[in-house]
N, C-alpha and C positions, 0 to 999 in steps of 0.2 A: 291374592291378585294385586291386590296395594300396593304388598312388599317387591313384587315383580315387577313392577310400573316402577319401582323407586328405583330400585338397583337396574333401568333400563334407563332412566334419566342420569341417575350417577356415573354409569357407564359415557355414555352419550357426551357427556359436559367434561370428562377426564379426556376423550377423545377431539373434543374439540380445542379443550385447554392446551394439549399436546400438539394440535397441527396447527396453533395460533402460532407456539414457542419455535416450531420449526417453519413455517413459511413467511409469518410478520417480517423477520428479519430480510429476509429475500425480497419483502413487497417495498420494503425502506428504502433498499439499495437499489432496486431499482426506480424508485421514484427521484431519488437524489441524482441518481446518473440522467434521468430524465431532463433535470435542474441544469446538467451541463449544454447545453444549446449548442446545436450543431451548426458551422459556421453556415449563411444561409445567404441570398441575394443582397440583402442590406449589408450596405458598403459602409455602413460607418461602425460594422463590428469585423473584427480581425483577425483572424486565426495567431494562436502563440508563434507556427512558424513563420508567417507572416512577419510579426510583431518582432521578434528575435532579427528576421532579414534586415528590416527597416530600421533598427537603429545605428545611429549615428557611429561609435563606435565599432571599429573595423573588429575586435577581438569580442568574446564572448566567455565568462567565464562559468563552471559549473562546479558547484562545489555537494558533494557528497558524502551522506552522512550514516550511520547506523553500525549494522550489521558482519555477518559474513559473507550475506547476501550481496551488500555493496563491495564488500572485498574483493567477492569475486572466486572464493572456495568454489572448487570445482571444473575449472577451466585456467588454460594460460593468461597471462598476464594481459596479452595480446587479444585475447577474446571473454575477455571479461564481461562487467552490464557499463560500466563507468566508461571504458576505452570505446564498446561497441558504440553508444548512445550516442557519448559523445565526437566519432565519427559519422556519425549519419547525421546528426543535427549541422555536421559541416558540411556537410555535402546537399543539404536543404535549403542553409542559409547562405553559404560562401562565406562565412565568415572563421574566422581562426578562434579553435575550442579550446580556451585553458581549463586543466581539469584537478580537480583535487580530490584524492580517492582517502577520505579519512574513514575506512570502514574498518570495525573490530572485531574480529573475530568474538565470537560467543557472550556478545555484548546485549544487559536487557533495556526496555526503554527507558528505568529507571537509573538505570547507569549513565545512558545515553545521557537522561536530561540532567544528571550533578554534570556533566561535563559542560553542556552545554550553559547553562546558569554559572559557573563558573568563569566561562571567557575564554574555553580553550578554542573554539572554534572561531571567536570572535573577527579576526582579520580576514577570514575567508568569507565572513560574512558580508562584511561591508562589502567588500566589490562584486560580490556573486551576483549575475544575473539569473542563475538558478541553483535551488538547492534541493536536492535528491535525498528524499530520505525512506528508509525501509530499514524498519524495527518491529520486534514485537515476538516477533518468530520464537526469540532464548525465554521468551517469560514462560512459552508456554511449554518447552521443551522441559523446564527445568522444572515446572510446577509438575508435569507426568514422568518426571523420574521415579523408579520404584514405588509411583502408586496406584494403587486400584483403577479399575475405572468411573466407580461411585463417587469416591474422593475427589477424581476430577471434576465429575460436573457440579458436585456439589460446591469448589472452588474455582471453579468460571466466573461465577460472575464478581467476583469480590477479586479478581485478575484483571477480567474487560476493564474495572472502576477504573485500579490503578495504571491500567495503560492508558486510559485515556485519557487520566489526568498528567500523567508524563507526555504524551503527546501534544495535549494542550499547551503545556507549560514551555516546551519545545519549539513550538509553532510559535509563541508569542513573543517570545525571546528572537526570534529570528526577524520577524515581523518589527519589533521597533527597533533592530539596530538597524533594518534595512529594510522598510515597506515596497518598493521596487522591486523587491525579490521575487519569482516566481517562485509557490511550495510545489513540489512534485513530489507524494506519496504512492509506494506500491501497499497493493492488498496484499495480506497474506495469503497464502496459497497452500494448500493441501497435496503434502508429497507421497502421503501411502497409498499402495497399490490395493484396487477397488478389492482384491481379493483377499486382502488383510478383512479381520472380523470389526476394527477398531477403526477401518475406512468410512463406514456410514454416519459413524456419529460425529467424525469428526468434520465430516461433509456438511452437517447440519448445524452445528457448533461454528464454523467458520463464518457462515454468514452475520452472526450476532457480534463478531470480532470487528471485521468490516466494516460495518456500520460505524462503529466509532472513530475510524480511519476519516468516512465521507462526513462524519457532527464536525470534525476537527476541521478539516478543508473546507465547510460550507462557512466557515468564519471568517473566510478572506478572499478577495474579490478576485488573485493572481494565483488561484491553486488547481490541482489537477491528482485528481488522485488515476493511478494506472491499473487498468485492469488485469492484475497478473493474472487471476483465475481463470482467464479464456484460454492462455496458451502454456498453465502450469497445474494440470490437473490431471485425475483418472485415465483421459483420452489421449494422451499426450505422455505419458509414462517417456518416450524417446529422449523428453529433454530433461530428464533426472539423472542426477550423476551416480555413480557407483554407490556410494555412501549413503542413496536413495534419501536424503533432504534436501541437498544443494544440486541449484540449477548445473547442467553442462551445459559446453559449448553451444549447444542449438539451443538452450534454452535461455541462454543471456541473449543470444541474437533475436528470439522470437521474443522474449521482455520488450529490449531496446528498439523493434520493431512496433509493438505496442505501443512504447513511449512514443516514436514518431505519429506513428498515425493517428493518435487521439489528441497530439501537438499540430496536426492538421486540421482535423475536424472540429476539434472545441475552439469557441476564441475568448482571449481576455477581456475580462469585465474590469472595469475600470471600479475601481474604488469611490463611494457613495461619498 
C-alpha cells in the first residue's frame, strides 16, 4: 500500500513538474505584456503613434535588422513586412518613412550580433528612429537539422541561453549608439501545421523562446516587442508561404498590421 501511495505521489509531482515547464512560460509572457500599459485617459502618457506624429522632424527613419523574415522571403518586394509597416506607419503619422531593409537571409542571432558589435550597421543606427529586429528563427532551424526529437529538447535550453545573450548584446549595442531609438522585436512564431506530429511540442517550446525576446525588451524604456503569434500560427495557416516557414503576402500585411496597432495602444515610457 506504501509503495502505491509512493509511485501515486511520484506520478503526481512528474505531472505537475511537466504542466509548470509547459504553462509557467505562457503565465511570464503574459504577465510582461500585461507590463505594456495600454494607452489610457492620462494625457501625459503617449502612444508611440502619437510620439512618432509629434516629432519635429518632417521624415522618420526605420532601420531593419535580422533575418529572412525581415527580408521578406516569400512575398514581392512590394509586399514585404519592412515596405508594408513601413507604409502604414505613413499613413498614421504623415510623415515620410525612410526605410533600410538589412535583412539576411538564413542569418542566426549569433551572427546577427558579430555584425552588429562590429559597426556594420552602425550609420543606420544613429539616425534610426526605429529599429526592427526578428531573429532567432535560423538558431532553431539549424539546431533540428537531421536531429531526433529528444536531442532537441535536450538542446533547447543551452539555445534559449545563447540567443538571449546575442540579443542582449544586440539590444545594448543599439541602445548606446542611439538611446532615442525605439526597439521593435517580433516573437517567433510557429509555422507547422497543427497536423504535423512535431506541431504540439513545438507549440509548447515556443513560448519558453519568447519569453526571452520580452527579458530582453523589458530593459529598455522605448521597446515593443510584436505579437506575431496572434496572426502566425495554427489558425491562420493562410498566411504561410508555399515553403510552409516564411510569411506570405497576407502575412507580412497581418504582421505589419500588428505592428501598428500595438504602436497604437501601447505608449512610450520615458527613460528613468
Amino acid at each position: 500500500m506504501r509503495m502505491v501511495k509512493f509511485l501515486l505521489i511520484f506520478v503526481l509531482f512528474i505531472a505537475l513538474g511537466i504542466s509548470t515547464w509547459i504553462y509557467y512560460p505562457q503565465y511570464q509572457i503574459h504577465k510582461m505584456k500585461k507590463q505594456a500599459v495600454k494607452v489610457s485617459a492620462d494625457t501625459s502618457k503617449i502612444s508611440y503613434i502619437d510620439y512618432f506624429r509629434d516629432l519635429r522632424e518632417k521624415e522618420i527613419y526605420n532601420l531593419a535588422i535580422g533575418d529572412s523574415v525581415i527580408r521578406g522571403v516569400g512575398a514581392k518586394q512590394n509586399e514585404n513586412l519592412v515596405y508594408r509597416f513601413s507604409s502604414k506607419l505613413q499613413e498614421q503619422t504623415k510623415k515620410n518613412i525612410q526605410y533600410e531593409n538589412e535583412g539576411i537571409n538564413g542569418i542566426t542571432s549569433s551572427e546577427l550580433k558579430d555584425l552588429v558589435l562590429k559597426g556594420r550597421y552602425d550609420d543606420g543606427i544613429k539616425k534610426a528612429d526605429i529599429v526592427t529586429i526578428n531573429v532567432g528563427g535560423n538558431d532553431v532551424l539549424r539546431m533540428v537539422k537531421n536531429q531526433n526529437i529528444q536531442t532537441v529538447i535536450q538542446s533547447f535550453e543551452q539555445l534559449q541561453l545563447t540567443f538571449s545573450k546575442n540579443l542582449a548584446e544586440i539590444a545594448e549595442r543599439i541602445h548606446k549608439i542611439n538611446p532615442d531609438a525605439t526597439l521593435v522585436f517580433l516573437e517567433l512564431y510557429n509555422p507547422i501545421k497543427p497536423s504535423e506530429k512535431i506541431y504540439t511540442i513545438a507549440d509548447k517550446l515556443l513560448p519558453t523562446w519568447n519569453i526571452k525576446i520580452y527579458e530582453v525588451a523589458n530593459q529598455y524604456a522605448s521597446s515593443v516587442v510584436i505579437e506575431t503569434t496572434k496572426v502566425m500560427n495554427g489558425d491562420h495557416l493562410q498566411n504561410i508561404a508555399p515553403d510552409g516557414v516564411h510569411p506570405n503576402s497576407s502575412g507580412y500585411m497581418a504582421i505589419s498590421d500588428q505592428m501598428i496597432y500595438q504602436l497604437k495602444k501601447q505608449y512610450r515610457k520615458k527613460a528613468v
